[in-house]
N, CA, C and O atoms as a GROMACS GRO file, in nm:
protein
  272
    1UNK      N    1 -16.557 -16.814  -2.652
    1UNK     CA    2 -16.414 -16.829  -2.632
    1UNK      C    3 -16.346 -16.828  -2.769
    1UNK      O    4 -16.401 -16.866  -2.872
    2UNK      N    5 -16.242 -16.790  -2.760
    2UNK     CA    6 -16.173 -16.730  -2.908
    2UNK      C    7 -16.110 -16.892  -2.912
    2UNK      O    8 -16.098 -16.983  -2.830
    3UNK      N    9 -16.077 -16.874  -3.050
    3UNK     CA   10 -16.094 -17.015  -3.136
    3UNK      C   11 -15.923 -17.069  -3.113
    3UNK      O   12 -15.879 -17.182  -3.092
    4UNK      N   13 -15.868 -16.965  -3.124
    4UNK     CA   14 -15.711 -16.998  -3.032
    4UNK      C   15 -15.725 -17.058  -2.878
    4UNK      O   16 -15.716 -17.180  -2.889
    5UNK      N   17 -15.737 -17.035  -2.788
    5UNK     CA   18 -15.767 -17.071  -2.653
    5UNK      C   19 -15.802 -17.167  -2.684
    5UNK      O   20 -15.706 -17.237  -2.650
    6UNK      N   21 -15.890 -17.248  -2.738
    6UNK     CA   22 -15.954 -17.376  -2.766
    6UNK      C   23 -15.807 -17.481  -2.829
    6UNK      O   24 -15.771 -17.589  -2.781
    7UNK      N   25 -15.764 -17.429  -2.913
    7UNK     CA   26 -15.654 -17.493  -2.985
    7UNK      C   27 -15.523 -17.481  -2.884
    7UNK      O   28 -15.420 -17.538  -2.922
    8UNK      N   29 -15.520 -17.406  -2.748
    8UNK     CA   30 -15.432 -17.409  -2.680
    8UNK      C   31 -15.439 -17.483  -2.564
    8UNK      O   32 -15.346 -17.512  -2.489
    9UNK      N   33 -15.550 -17.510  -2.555
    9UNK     CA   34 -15.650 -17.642  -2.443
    9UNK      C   35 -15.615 -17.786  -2.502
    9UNK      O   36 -15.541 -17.862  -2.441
   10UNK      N   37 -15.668 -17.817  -2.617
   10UNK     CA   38 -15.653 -17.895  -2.691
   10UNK      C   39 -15.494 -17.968  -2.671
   10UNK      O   40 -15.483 -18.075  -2.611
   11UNK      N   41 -15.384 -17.901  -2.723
   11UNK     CA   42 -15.258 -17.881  -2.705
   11UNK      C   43 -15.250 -17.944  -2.579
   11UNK      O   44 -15.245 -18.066  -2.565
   12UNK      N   45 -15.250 -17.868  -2.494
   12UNK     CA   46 -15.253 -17.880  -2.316
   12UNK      C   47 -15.281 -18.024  -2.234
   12UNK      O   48 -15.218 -18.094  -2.154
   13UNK      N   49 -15.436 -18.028  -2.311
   13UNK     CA   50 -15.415 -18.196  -2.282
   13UNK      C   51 -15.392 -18.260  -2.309
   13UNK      O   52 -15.418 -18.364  -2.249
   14UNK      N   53 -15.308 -18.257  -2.449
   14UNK     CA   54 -15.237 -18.395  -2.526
   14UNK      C   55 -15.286 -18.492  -2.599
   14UNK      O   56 -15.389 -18.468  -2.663
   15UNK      N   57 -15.251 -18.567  -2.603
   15UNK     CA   58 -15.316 -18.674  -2.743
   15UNK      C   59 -15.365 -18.780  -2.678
   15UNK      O   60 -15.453 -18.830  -2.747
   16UNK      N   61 -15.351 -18.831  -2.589
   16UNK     CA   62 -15.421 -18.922  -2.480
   16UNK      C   63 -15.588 -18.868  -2.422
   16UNK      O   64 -15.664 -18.952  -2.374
   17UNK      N   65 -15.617 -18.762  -2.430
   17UNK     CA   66 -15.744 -18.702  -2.394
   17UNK      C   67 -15.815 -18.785  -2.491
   17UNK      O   68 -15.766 -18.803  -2.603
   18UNK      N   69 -15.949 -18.847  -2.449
   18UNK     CA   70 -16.055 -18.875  -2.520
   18UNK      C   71 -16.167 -18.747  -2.562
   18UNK      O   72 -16.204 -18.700  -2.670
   19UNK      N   73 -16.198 -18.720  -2.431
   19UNK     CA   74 -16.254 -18.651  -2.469
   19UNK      C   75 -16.265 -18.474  -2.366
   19UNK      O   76 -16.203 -18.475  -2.260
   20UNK      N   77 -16.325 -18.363  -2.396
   20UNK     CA   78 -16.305 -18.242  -2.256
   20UNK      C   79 -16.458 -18.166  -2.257
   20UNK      O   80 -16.534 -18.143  -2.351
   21UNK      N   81 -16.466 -18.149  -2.164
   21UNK     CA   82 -16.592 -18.039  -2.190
   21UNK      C   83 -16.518 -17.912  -2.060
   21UNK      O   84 -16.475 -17.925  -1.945
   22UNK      N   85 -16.535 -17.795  -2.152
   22UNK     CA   86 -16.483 -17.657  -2.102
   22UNK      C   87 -16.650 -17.616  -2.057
   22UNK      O   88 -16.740 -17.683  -2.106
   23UNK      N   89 -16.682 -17.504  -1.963
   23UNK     CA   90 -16.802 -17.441  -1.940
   23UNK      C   91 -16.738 -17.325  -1.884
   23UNK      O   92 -16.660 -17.326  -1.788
   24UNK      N   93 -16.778 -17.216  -1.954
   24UNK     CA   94 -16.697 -17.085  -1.944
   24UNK      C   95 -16.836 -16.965  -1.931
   24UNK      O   96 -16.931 -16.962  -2.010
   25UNK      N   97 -16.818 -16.872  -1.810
   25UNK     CA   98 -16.909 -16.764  -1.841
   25UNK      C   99 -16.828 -16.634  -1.794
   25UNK      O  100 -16.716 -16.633  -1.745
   26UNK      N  101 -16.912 -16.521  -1.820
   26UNK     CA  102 -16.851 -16.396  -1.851
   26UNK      C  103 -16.917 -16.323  -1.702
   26UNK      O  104 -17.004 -16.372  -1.631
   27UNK      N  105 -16.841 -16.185  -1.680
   27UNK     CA  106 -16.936 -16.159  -1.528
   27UNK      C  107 -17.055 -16.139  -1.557
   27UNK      O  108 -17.096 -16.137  -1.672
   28UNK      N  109 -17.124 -16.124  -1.456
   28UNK     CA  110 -17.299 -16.109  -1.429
   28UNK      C  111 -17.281 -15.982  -1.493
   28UNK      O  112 -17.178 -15.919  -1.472
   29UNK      N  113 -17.393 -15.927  -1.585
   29UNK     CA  114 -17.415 -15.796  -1.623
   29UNK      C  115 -17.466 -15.733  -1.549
   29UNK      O  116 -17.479 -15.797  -1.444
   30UNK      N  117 -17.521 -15.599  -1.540
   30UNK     CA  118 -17.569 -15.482  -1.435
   30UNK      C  119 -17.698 -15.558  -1.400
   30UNK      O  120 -17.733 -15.547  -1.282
   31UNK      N  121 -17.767 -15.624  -1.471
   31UNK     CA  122 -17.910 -15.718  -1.440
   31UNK      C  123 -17.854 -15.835  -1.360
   31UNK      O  124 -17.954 -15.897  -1.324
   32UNK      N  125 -17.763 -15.886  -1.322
   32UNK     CA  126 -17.681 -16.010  -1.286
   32UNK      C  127 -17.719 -16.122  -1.390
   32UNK      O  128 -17.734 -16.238  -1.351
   33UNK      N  129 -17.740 -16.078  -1.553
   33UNK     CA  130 -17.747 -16.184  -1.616
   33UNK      C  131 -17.582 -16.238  -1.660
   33UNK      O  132 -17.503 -16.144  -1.651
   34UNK      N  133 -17.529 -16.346  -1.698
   34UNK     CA  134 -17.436 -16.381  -1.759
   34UNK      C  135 -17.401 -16.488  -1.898
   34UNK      O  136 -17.454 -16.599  -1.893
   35UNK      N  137 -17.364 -16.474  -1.949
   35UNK     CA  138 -17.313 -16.535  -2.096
   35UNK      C  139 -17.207 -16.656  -2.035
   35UNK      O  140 -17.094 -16.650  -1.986
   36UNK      N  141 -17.284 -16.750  -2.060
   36UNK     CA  142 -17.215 -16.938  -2.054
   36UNK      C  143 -17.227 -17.007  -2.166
   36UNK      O  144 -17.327 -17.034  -2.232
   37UNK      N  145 -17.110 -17.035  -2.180
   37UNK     CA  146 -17.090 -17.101  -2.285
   37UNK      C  147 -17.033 -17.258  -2.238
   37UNK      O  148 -16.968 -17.276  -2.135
   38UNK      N  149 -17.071 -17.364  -2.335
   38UNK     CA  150 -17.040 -17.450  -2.325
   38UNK      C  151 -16.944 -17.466  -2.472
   38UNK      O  152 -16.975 -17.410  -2.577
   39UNK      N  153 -16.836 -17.545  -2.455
   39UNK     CA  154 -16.711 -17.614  -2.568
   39UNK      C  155 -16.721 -17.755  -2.508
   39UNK      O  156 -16.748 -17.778  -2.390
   40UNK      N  157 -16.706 -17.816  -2.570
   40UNK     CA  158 -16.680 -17.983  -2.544
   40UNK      C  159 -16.615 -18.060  -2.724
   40UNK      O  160 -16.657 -18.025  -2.835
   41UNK      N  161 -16.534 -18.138  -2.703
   41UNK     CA  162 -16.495 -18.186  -2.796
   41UNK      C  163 -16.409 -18.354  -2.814
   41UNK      O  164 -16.288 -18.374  -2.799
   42UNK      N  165 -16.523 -18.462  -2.851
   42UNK     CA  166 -16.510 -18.581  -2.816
   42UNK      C  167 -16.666 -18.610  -2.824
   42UNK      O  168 -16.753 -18.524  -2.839
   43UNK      N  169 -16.691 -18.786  -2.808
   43UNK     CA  170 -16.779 -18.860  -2.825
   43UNK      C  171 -16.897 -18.777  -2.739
   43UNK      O  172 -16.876 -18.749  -2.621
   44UNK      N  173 -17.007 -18.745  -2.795
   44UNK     CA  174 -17.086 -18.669  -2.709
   44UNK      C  175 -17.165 -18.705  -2.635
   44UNK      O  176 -17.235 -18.620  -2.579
   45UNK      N  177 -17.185 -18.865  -2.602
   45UNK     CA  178 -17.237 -18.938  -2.490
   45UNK      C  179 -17.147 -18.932  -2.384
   45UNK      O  180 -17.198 -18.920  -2.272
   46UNK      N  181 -16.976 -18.939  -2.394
   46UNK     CA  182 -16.906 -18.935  -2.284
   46UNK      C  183 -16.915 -18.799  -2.245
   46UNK      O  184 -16.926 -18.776  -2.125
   47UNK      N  185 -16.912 -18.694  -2.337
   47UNK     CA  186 -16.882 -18.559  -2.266
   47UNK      C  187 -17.056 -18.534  -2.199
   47UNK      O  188 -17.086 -18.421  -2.161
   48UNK      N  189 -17.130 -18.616  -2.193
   48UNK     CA  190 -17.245 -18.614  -2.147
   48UNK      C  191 -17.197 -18.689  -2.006
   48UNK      O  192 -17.215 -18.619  -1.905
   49UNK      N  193 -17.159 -18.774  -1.991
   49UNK     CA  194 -17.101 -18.879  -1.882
   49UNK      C  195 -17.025 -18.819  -1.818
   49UNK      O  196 -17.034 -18.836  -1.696
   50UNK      N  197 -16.900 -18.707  -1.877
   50UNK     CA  198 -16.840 -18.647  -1.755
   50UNK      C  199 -16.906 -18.478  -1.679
   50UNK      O  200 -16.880 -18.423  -1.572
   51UNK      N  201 -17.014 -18.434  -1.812
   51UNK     CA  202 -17.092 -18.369  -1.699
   51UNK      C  203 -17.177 -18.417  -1.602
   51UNK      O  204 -17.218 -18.331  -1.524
   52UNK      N  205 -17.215 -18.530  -1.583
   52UNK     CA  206 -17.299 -18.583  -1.485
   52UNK      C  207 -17.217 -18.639  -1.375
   52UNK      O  208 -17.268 -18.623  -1.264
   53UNK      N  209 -17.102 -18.702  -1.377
   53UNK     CA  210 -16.975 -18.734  -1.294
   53UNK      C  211 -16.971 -18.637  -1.218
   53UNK      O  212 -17.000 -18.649  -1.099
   54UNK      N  213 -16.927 -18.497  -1.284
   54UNK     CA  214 -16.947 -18.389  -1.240
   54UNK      C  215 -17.028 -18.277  -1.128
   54UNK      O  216 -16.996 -18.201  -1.037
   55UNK      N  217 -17.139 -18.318  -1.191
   55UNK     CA  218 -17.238 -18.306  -1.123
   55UNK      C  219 -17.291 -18.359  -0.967
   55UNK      O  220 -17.359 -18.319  -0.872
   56UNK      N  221 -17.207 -18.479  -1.011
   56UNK     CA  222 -17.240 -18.566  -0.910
   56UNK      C  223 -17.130 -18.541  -0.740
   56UNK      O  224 -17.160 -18.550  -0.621
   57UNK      N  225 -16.983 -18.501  -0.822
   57UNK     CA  226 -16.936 -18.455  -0.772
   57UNK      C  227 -16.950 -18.347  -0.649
   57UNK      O  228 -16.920 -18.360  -0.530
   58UNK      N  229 -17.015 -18.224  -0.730
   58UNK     CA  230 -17.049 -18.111  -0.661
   58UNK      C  231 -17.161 -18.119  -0.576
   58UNK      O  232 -17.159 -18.049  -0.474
   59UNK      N  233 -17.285 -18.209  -0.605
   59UNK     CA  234 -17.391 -18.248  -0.485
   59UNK      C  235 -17.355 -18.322  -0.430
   59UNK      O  236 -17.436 -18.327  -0.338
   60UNK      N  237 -17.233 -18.449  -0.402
   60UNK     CA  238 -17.168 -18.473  -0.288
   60UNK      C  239 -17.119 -18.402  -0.212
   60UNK      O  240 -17.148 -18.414  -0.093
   61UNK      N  241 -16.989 -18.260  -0.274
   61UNK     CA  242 -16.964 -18.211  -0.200
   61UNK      C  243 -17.060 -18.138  -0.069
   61UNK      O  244 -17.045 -18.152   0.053
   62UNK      N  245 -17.158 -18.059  -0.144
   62UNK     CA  246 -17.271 -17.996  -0.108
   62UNK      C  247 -17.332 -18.051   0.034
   62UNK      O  248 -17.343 -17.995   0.143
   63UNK      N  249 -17.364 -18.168  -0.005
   63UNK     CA  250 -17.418 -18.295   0.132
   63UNK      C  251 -17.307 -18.294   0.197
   63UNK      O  252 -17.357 -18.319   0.306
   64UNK      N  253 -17.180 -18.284   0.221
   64UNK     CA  254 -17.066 -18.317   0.303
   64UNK      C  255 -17.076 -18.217   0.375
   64UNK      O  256 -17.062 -18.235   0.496
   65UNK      N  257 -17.107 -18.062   0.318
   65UNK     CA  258 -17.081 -17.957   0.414
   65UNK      C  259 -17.174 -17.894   0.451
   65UNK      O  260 -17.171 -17.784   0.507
   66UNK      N  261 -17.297 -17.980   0.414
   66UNK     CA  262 -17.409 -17.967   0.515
   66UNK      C  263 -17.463 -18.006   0.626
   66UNK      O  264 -17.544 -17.964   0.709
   67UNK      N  265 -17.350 -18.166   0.591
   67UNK     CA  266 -17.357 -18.215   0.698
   67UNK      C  267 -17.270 -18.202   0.847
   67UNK      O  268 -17.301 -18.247   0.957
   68UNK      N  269 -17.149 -18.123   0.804
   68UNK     CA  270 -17.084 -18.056   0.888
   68UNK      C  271 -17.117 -17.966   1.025
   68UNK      O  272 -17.025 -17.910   1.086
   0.00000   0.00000   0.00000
């Protein structure tokens, strides 16, 4: 991710943000491989803490609409 976009994120969330983690990828190539990138910027135990929040998030969802 270009180094502007980052500084326009930054911006975006204001001065109250502790901390962000961005996870950005590009389309699947003709192999369906893809380019992911991770940005995060803040204490790197929390931006560890809100990918697992995260995480946790999406395998709840997962169980909800399986259980459907």
């Amino acid at each position: 991710m270009e180094e502007k976009n980052l500084e326009f994120l930054k911006k975006a969330l204001g001065q109250k943000c502790a901390c962000y983690v961005l996870i950005s990828c590009q389309e699947p190539n003709k192999d369906g491989k893809m380019e992911v990138a991770l940005n995060y910027e803040g204490d790197e135990d929390l931006a560890s803490y809100l990918l697992e929040s995260a995480q946790q998030v999406f395998i709840k969802k997962k169980e909800e609409s399986l259980e459907a």
